[in-house]
Each structure stands twice: as structure tokens, then as C-alpha cells.
N, C-alpha and C positions, 0 to 999 in steps of 0.2 A: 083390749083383749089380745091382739096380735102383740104387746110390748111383751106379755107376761109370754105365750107361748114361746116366743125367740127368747127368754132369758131361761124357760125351764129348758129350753133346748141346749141353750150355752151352758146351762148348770148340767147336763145329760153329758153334754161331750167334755167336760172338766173331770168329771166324775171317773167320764171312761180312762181317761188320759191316765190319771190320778191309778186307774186300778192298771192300767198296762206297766206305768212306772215300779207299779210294787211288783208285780210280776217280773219285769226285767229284772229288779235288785234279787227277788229271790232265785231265780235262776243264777246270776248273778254268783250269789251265797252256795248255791250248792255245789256248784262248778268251783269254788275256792279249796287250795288246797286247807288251812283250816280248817275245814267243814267234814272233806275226809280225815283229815286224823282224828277228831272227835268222834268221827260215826261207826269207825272200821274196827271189830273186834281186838284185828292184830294189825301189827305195820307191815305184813307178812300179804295181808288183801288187798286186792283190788291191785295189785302192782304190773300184773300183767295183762296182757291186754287182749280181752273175752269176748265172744257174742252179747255177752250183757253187762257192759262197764260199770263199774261205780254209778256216775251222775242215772245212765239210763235206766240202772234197777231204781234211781229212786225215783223218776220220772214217772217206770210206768206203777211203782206202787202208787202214788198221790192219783193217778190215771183211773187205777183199778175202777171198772164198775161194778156188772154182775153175773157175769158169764165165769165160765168154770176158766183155770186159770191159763192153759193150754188153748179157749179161746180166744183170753183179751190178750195174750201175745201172739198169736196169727194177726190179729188184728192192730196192734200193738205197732208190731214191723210191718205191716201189709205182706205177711205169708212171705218175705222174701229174706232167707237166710233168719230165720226164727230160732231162738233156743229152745229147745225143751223145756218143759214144768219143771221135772230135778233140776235143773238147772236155776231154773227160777227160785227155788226151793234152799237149793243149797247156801247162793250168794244170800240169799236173804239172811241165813242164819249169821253171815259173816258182819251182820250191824248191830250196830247195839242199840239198846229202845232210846239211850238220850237222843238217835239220831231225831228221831219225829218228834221228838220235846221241843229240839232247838230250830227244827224247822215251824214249828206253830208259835215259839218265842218270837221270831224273827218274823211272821208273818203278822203278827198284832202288834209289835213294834212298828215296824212301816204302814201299816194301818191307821194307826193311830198317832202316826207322825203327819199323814199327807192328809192336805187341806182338805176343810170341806164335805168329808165322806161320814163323818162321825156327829150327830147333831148334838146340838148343845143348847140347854138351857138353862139362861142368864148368866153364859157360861163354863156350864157345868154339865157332865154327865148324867145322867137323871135312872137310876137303875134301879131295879127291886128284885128281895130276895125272896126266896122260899126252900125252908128245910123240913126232908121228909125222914122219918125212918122206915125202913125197910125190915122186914123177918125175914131172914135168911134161913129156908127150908132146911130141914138134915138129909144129911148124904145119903145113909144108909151104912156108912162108909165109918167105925167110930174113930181111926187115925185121924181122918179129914178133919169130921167133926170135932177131935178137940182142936185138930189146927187152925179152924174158925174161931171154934170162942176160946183161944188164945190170944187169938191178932183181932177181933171188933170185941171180945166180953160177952156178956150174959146182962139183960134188962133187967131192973131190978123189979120183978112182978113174980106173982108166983108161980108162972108158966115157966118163967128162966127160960127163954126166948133169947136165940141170938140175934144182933139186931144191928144194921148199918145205917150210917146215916146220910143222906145225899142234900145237895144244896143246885136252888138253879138260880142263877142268876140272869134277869131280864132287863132289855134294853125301854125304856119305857116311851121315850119321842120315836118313832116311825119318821 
């Protein structure tokens, strides 16, 4: 009994090690200049040097909990030389959305490179899908509405029902 406890233990701190490593590469990745020229609207951002830099706006978005936003940056900086919301606000717009694409590329990439964290059976990933469709309520709004069933279409039923469709995919070894 005490062999398995000290190996689930050694497997416990392998584990952790395993997930600090990915954490340091991603930090690592964000702090690279790369990482800003992909992420910055313009080459024109982030060049000077602000209460809320580059890396640390993206710090404290991944951070974000659930307090209003003007909270989690008091808290953020510990209340000492804090930026304003607008501020928070503005930089924000200065990134473009592939930035958080290539931060969750990059984070299931090292994921699924470091040993051991990912279980496998018989060698292999073991996952299951499931696909839903959704009805997509109307606006109210008839611009909107045809700009929906423009971009997902109309079911073919006689409701003519606009209609999306979602997929989840599940890990199935725990």
C-alpha cells in the first residue's frame, strides 16, 4: 500500500512540475517579441512605455475573474499606481483576437507535448463527440435577422428555422 501511495505521489509532483514548465514556456511566448507583432493592431502599440504594458494587459486578461473591471485591477496591482478601466479599455482594443487564438494554440501544444499529463489508451487518445443544433431566436431586428440566415442558413423544415450547429468534444480516460 505505502509503494502505490509514494508513486501516486511522485506521479503528483511530476505532474506539477510538468504544468509549471508549460507555464514558464507560455509566459516565456508572451513576453517574445513575435508574440507582440502578431497580437498588436498596429506597430504603432504598445511601443511606449504605459501603466499597463503589452505582456501585463495580457496577464491580467487570462487573470480576469469576476468582479467589475476597475475591481480586478485594484486588485490586479495591489491598489498601488493602478490604471483606470478606460485605460484597460482602450489598450484592449489595440489587440487583435488572433492574439488569444495563438495563446490557446500554444498552450495545447505544450500540453500535449509534456509527458505524462495526457492519458492514453493503448496508446491513443480516446475522445467522444457530440453534435447539437441550436435555433437561433430572431432579433426582432429584420437587418440582423437576415444577417444570420445569411452566415448559418434556414433548416430545411417548414418552420424555416435558423439553425447553428455546435460540437463538444470529450476526453473519455479521467
Amino acid at each position: 500500500m505505502r509503494r502505490k501511495s509514494k508513486a501516486n505521489k511522485k506521479n503528483r509532483v511530476s505532474k506539477k512540475k510538468e504544468i509549471e514548465n508549460i507555464l514558464f514556456k507560455l509566459s516565456t511566448h508572451i513576453r517574445s517579441d513575435n508574440f507582440l507583432d502578431i497580437s498588436r493592431e498596429s506597430e504603432k502599440d504598445f511601443t511606449r512605455t504605459r501603466k499597463l504594458p503589452f505582456t501585463e494587459l495580457i496577464k491580467f486578461i487570462l487573470n480576469f475573474r469576476t468582479k467589475s473591471t476597475q475591481a480586478e485591477l485594484n486588485i490586479f496591482y495591489n491598489n498601488i499606481n493602478t490604471p483606470k478601466k478606460c485605460a484597460f479599455f482602450k489598450a484592449r482594443t489595440k489587440l487583435k483576437a488572433a492574439t488569444f487564438l495563438d495563446i490557446l494554440e500554444t498552450m495545447v501544444s505544450y500540453f500535449y507535448k509534456a509527458e505524462g499529463l495526457v492519458k492514453k489508451w493503448k496508446g491513443f487518445r480516446l475522445i467522444a463527440g457530440d453534435m447539437s443544433s441550436f435555433i437561433i431566436p430572431s432579433t426582432g431586428s429584420e437587418i440582423i435577422d437576415k444577417e444570420l440566415i445569411s452566415y448559418f442558413g434556414l433548416a430545411k423544415s417548414k418552420k424555416k428555422q435558423k439553425l447553428s450547429r455546435g460540437t463538444d468534444i470529450f476526453y473519455m480516460i479521467r
